[in-house]
C-alpha positions as CSV (number, residue, x, y, z in Angstrom):
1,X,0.0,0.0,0.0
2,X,2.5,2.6,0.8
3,X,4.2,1.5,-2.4
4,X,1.5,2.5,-4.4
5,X,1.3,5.9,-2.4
6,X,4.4,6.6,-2.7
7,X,4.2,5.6,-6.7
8,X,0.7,7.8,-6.9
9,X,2.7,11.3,-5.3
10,X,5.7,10.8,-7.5
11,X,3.2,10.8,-10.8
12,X,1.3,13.3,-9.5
13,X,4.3,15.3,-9.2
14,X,5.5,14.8,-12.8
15,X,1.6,15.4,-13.9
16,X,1.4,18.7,-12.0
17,X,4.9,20.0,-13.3
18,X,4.8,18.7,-16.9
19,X,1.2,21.1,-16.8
20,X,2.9,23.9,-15.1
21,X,5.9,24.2,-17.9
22,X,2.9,24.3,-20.2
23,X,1.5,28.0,-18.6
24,X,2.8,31.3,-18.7
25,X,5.5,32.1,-17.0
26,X,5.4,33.6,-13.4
27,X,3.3,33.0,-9.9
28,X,0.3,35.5,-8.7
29,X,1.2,34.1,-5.1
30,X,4.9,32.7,-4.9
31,X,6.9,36.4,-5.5
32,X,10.7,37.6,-4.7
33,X,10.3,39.4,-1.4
34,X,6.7,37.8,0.3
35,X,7.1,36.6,3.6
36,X,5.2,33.0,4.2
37,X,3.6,31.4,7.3
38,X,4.0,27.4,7.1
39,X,1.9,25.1,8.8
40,X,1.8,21.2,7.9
41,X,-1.6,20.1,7.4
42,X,-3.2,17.1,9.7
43,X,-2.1,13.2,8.7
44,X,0.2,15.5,6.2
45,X,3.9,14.7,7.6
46,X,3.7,16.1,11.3
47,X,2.7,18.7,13.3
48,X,5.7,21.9,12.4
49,X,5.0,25.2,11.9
50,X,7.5,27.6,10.1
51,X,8.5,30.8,8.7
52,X,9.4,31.6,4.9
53,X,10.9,34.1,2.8
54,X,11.9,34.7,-1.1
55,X,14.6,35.3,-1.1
56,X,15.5,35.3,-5.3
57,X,13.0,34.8,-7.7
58,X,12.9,31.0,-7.2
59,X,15.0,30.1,-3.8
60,X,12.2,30.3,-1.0
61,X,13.9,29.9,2.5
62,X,12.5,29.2,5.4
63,X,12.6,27.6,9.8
64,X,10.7,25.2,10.2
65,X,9.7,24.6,14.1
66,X,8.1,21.4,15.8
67,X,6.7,21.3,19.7
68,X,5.5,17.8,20.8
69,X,3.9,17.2,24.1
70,X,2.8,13.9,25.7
71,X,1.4,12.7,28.8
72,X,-0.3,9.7,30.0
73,X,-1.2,8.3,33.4
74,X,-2.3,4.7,34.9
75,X,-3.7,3.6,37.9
76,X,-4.8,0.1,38.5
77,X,-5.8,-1.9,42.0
78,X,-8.0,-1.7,45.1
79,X,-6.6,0.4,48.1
80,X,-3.0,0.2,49.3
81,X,-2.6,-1.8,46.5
82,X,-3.0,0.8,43.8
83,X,-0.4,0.9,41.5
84,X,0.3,4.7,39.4
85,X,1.9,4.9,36.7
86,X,2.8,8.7,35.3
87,X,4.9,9.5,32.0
88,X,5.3,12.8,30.1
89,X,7.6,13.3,26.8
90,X,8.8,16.5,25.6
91,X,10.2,16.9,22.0
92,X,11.5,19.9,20.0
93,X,12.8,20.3,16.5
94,X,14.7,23.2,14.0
95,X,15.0,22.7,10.8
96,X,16.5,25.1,8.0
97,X,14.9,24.8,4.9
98,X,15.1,25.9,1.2
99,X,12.6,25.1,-1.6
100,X,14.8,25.9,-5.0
101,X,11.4,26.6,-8.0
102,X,12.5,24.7,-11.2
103,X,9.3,27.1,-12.3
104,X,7.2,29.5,-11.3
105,X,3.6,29.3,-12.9
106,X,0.2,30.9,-12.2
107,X,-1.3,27.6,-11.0
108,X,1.4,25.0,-9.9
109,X,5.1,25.5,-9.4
110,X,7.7,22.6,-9.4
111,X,10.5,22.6,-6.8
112,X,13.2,20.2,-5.6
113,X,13.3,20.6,-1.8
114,X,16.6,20.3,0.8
115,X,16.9,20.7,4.8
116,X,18.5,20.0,7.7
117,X,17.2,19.2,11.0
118,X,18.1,19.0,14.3
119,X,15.5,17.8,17.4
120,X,16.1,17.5,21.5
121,X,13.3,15.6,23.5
122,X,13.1,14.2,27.3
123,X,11.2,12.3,28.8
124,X,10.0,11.3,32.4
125,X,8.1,8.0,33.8
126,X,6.9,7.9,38.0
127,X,5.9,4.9,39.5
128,X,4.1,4.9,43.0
129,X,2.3,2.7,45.3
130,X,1.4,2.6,49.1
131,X,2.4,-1.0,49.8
132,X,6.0,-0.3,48.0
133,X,8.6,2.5,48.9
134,X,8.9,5.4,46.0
135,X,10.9,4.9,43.1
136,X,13.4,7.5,41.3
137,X,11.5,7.9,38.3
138,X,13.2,6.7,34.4
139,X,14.3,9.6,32.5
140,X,15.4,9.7,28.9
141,X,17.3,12.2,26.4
142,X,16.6,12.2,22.9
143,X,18.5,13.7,20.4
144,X,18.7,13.8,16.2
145,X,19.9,15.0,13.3
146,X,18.3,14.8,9.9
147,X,19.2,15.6,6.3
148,X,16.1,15.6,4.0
149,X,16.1,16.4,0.0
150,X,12.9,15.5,-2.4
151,X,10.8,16.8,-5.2
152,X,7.4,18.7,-4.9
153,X,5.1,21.4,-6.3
154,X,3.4,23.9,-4.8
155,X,-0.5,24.3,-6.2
156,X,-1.8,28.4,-5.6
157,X,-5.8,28.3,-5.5
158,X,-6.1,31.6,-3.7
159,X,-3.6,35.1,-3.8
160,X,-1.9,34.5,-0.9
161,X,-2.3,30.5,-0.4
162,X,-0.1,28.0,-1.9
163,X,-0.3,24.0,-0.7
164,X,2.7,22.0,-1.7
165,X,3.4,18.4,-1.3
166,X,7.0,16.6,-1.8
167,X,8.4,13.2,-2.1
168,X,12.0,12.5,-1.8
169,X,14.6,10.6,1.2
170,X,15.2,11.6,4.5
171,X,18.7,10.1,6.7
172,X,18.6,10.4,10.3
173,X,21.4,9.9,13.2
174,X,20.8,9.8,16.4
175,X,21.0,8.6,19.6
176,X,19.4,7.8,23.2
177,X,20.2,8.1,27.0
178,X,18.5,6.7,29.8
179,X,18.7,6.2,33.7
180,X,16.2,4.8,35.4
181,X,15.4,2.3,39.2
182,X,18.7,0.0,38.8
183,X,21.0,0.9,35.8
184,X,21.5,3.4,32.7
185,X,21.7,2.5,29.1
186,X,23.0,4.7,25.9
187,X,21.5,4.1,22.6
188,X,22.1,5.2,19.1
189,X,20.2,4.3,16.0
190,X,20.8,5.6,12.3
191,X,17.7,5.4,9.3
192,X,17.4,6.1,5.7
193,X,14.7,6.2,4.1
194,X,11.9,7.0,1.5
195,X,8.7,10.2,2.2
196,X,6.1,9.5,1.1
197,X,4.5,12.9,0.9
198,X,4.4,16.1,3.4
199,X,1.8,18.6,3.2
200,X,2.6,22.0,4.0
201,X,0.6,25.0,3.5
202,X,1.9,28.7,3.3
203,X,0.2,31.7,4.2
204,X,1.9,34.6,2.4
205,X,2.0,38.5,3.5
C-alpha cells in the first residue's frame, strides 16, 4: 500500500509540473520578497509550523519549528494496593529549509526541496504505590539530526495561499540516554529512508 502511495505522489508530481511548464510564465502568489507562514496540514507529515521568505526569484527559504507534548497516566488496583503509573515526553525540532522553483507558474510550481534538521526531546516516567517504597522515576534524552532532499510542487488556489506536497529521502542519526530504578543505558540508531508525501501549507504577506 505505501508503495503504491508513494508511486501515486511521484506521478502526481510529474503530472502537475509537466502542466505547469505548459503555462505562462510567473506565480500571482509565490513572489521575490513575500514573507510566508508554514503550517503542515493534519495526517500531512507532522505537526511543524514555520517561517518563509523569497529570497530570489525561485529560492524560498525558510525555519521550520516542531513542539511535541505527551502525557499519560495509569492507575490500576484496590486500596493500598494501587499501583500509578505517570509519563510525560517533551520533544523539540529546528529545521533550516530551502525550496529551490525549477518554475514558477500561475497555477502549480515545481521545486526540488533540501533541509537539515536538528530535534532534542526528554522524557520522564513515576511509578508509585502505598504498599511499595517510592521509586526515582526513568528519565530519557533524545536527540537527532536529519538531512532531507525531495521533489514537490506547490498548487496556488487563492492570492496569498499555496499548498505544496513533496516526495523525496530523508537520513537520520541519532542517539538515546536513559537512567532509570537500577542501571542506565546509551542508545544510538541511524535510518534512511523513502517520504512518502508532506503537506505543508503557506500563508503569504
Amino acid at each position: 500500500m505505501r508503495i503504491l502511495t508513494a508511486l501515486s505522489v511521484i506521478l502526481l508530481l510529474g503530472v502537475a509540473a509537466g502542466a505547469a511548464f505548459g503555462e505562462n510564465e510567473g506565480s500571482r502568489v509565490i513572489q521575490k520578497g513575500r514573507w510566508s507562514l508554514a503550517f503542515t496540514l493534519p495526517d500531512g507529515g507532522g505537526a511543524t509550523f514555520g517561517i518563509w521568505k523569497m529570497a530570489s526569484t525561485r529560492s524560498n527559504l525558510g525555519l521550520n519549528i516542531g513542539v511535541n507534548h505527551d502525557r499519560r497516566w495509569y492507575s490500576s488496583g484496590p486500596g493500598s494496593a494501587t499501583y500509578t503509573e505517570d509519563t510525560s515526553f517533551w520533544k523539540f525540532s529546528l529545521q533550516p529549509s530551502i525550496k529551490r522553483y525549477l518554475a514558477l507558474r500561475e497555477n502549480v510550481s515545481p521545486y526540488l526541496f533540501g533541509a537539515v534538521g536538528g530535534a532534542y526531546g526528554w522524557g520522564k516516567s513515576t511509578y508509585s504505590s502505598p504498599a511499595y517504597p517510592a521509586l526515582p522515576p526513568d528519565k530519557s534524552y533524545n536527540r537527532s539530526a536529519s538531512l532531507r532532499l525531495g521533489l514537490g510542487v506547490d498548487w496556488t488556489p487563492l492570492d496569498d495561499i499555496s499548498i505544496g506536497a513533496f516526495t523525496g529521502l530523508n537520513w537520520t542519526e541519532g542517539g538515546l540516554d536513559g537512567s532509570g530504578y537500577s542501571e542506565s543505558s546509551r542508545n544510538g540508531y541511524s535510518g534512511f529512508n523513502t517520504e512518502i508525501t508532506r503537506l505543508t501549507m503557506h500563508v503569504y504577506f
